[in-house]
VEXDREN-2710 file (C-alpha; in Angstrom, 1 decimal):
% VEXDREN-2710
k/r/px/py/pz
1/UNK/0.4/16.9/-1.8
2/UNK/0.9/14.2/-4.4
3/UNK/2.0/10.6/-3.1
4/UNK/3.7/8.7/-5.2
5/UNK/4.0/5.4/-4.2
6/UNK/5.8/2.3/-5.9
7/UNK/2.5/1.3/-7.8
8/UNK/2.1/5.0/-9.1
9/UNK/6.0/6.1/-9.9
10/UNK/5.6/5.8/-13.7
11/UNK/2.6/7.6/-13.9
12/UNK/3.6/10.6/-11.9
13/UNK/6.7/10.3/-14.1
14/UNK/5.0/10.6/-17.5
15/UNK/3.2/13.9/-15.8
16/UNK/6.7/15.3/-14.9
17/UNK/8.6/14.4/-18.3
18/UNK/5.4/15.8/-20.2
19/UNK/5.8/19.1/-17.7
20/UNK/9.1/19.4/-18.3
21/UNK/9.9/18.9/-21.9
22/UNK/6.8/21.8/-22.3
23/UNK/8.1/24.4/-20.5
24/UNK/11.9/23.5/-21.3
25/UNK/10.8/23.8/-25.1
26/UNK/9.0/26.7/-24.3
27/UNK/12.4/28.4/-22.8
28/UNK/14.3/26.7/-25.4
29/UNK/16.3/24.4/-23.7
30/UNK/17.1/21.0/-24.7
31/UNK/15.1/18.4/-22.2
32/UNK/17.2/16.0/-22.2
33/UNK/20.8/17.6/-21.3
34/UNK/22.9/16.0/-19.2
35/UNK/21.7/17.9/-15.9
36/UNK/18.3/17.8/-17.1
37/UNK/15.3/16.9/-14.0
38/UNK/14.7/13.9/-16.1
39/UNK/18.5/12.7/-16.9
40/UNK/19.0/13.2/-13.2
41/UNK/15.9/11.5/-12.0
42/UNK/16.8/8.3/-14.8
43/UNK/20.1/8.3/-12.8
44/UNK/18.2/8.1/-8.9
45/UNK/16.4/5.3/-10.3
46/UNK/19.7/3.5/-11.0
47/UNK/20.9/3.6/-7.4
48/UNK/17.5/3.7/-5.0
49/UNK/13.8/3.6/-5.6
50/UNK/13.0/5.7/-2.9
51/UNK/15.9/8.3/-3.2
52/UNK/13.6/8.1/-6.8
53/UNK/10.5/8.7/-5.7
54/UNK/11.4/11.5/-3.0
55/UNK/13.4/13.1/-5.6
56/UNK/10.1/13.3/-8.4
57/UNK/7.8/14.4/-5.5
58/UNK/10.3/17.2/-5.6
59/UNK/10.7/17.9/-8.4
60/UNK/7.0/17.3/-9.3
61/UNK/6.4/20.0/-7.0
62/UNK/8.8/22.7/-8.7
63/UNK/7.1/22.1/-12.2
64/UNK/3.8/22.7/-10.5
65/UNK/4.8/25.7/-8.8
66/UNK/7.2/27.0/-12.3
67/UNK/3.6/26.2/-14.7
68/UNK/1.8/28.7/-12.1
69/UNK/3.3/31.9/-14.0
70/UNK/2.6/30.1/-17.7
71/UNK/0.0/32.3/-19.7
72/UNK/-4.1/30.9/-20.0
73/UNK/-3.2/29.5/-23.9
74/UNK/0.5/27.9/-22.7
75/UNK/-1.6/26.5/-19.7
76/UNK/-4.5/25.1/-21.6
77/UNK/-1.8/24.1/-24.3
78/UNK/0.0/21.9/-21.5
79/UNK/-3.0/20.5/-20.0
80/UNK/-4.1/19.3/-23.2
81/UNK/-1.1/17.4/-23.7
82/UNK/-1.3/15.8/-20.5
83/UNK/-5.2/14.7/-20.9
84/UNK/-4.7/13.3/-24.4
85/UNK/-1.8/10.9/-22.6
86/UNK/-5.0/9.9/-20.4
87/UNK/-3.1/11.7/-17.3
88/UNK/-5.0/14.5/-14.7
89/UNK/-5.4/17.7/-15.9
90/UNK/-2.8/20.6/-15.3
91/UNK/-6.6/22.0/-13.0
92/UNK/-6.0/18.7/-11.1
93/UNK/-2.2/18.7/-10.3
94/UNK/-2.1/22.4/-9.3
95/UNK/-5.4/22.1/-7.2
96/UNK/-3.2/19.9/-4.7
97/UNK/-0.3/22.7/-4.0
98/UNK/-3.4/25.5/-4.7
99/UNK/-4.3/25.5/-1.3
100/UNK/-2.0/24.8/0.5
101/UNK/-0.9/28.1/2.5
102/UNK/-4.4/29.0/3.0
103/UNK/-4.9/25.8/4.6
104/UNK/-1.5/26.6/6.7
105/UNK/-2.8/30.4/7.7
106/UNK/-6.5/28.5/8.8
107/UNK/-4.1/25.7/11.1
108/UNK/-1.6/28.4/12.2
109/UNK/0.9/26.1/11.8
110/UNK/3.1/24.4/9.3
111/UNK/2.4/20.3/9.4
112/UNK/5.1/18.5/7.4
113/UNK/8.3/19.5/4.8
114/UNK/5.7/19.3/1.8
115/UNK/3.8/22.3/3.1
116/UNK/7.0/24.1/4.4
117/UNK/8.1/24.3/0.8
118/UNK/5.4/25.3/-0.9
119/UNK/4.4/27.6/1.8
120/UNK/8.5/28.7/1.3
121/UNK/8.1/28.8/-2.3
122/UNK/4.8/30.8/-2.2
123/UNK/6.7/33.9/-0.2
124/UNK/9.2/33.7/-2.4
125/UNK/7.0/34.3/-4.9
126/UNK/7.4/38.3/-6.0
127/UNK/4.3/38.0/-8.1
128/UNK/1.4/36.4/-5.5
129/UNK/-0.6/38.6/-3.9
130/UNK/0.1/37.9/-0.4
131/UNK/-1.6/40.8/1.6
132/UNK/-3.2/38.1/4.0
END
């Protein structure tokens, strides 16, 4: 999973806010309501940089998992945006939550909270194919 670190916070924020005002557009919600991820997150930052950075790992994490059921064109749509701010490729965020639970099924064993929740998130999910 993605570490964001002091030195790395605003990047990893630019990837979120450019994540999230995509796929709140695409549902047509307003991004920047007052319980949006990114209002909230604004208001972390006021009280605690770390309470900050846990929270955008988090959240980073959701809008990975959320742009997993996006069709091929919204995909490549999104990922284009995010390469012509000079940030990874959507190809590059997903890879790191990708592989996750297969990684967990080859270990037998769950190492940290990141992989619990993606592994959680993953068996939640009514749409992956989870015959394994």
């Amino acid at each position: 999973m993605l570490k964001i670190t002091i030195d790395n916070y605003k990047h990893y924020k630019e990837v979120f806010q450019t994540i999230w005002i995509f796929y709140s557009t695409l549902i047509g919600r307003d991004p920047y309501t007052q319980h949006s991820p990114i209002v909230v997150l604004e208001s972390w930052e006021k009280k605690s940089d770390s309470i900050a950075r846990r929270g955008l790992k988090e959240g980073l994490r959701d809008a990975l998992t959320m742009v997993l059921h996006l069709s091929n064109d919204q995909k490549s749509n999104l990922s284009n945006q995010l390469t012509n701010k000079g940030l990874p490729s959507l190809n590059q965020l997903i890879s790191t939550i990708r592989d996750t639970p297969q990684k967990v099924l080859k270990r037998g064993k769950i190492k940290d909270l990141d992989e619990y929740y993606i592994v959680k998130e993953f068996l939640c999910d009514l749409t992956s194919d989870i015959s394994e």
